[in-house]
N, C-alpha and C positions, 0 to 999 in steps of 0.2 A: 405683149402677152405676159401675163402674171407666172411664176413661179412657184409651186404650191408649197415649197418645203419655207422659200425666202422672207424672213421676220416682216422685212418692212412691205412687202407684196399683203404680208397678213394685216400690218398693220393700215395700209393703204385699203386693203375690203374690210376693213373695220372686226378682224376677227381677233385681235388682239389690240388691248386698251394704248389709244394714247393721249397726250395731251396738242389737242391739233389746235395749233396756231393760226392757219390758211392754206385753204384750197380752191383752185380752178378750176379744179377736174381734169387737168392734163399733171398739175404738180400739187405737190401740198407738203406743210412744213407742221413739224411736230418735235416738242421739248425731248428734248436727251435725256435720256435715264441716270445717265450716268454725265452728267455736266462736267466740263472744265471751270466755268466759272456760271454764273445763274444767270438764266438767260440761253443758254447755250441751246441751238433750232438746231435739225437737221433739216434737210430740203431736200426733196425726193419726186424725183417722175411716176405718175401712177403706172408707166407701164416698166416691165424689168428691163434692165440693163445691166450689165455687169459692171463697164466703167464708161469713161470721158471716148474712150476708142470705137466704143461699138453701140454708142448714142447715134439717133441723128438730131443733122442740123436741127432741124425746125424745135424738136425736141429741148436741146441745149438751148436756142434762143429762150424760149418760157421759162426755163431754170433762171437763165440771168437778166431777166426781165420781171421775174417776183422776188431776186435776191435783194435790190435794194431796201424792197416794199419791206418785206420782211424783218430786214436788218434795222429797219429805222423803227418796227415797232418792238424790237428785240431791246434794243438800245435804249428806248425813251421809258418803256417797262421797268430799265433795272436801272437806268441813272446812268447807264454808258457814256461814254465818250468819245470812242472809238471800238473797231469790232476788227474780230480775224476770219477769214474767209477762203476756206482752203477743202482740198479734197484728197482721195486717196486711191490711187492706180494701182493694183497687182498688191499680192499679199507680202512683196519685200519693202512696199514703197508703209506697210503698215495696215493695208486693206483691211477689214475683217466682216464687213458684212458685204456679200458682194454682186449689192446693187446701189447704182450710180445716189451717191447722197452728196453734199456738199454741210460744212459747219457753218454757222455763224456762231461765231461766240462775241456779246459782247464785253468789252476791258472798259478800266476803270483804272486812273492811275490807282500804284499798290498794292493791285486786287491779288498778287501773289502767280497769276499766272506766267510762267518761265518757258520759253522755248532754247533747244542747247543745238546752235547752230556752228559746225567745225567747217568754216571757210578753209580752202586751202589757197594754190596758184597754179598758174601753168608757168612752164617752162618755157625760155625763147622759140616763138614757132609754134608753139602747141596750139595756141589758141586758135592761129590763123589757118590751120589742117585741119584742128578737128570742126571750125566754122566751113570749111569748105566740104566735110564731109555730110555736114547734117544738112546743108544748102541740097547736096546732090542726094543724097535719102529722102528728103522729103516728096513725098507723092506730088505727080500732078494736077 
């Protein structure tokens, strides 16, 4: 079910412009406004979702079953090389529109794009507790 207020629900009923890449009628991908690098697709389910949580199955399969298709035209478009393919869960993880989209962007050696990732460790034992905890959280 569509979202009346939600950008990309508008831009999904065509009531707000975009540059559509590909659609199936269950997903369709369309250029970012606002790119990281050229080339840069959003991918999007025509029905609302908010995230990767309250998707279904069947749903997700079609996302990552035109993500390649996608990507490989994203890519051979701008000269890529390589592409980043990632998504955004709840408004701490960076969310901002919030219905289920996924990036491709394709890279290019040099192309300037930087991601600033602070690895840190665990401590002796941490890893194998909080592995046992997420094993016992996980739903059946």
């Amino acid at each position: 079910m569509a979202e009346p207020s939600c950008i990309f629900c508008k831009i999904v009923r065509g009531e707000i412009p975009s540059e559509r890449v590909y659609d199936d009628g269950l997903v369709m991908a369309f250029l970012d406004i606002h790119p990281i690098a050229p080339g840069h697709t959003l991918l999007v389910p025509h029905a609302h979702h908010e995230n990767l949580l309250d998707t279904p199955q069947d749903l997700l399969a079609a996302l990552l079953a035109a993500a390649p298709r996608v990507a490989r035209g994203a890519m051979a478009a701008v000269g890529g090389e390589g592409f980043n393919f990632f998504q955004f869960n709840g408004s701490c993880s960076g969310q901002e529109v919030f219905h289920l989209h996924f990036h491709i962007i394709p890279r290019r050696p040099g192309d300037g794009v930087r991601y600033q990732w602070r690895q840190g460790k665990y401590a002796a034992g941490e890893m194998a507790a909080l592995g046992a905890k997420i094993r016992g959280d996980i739903p059946g």
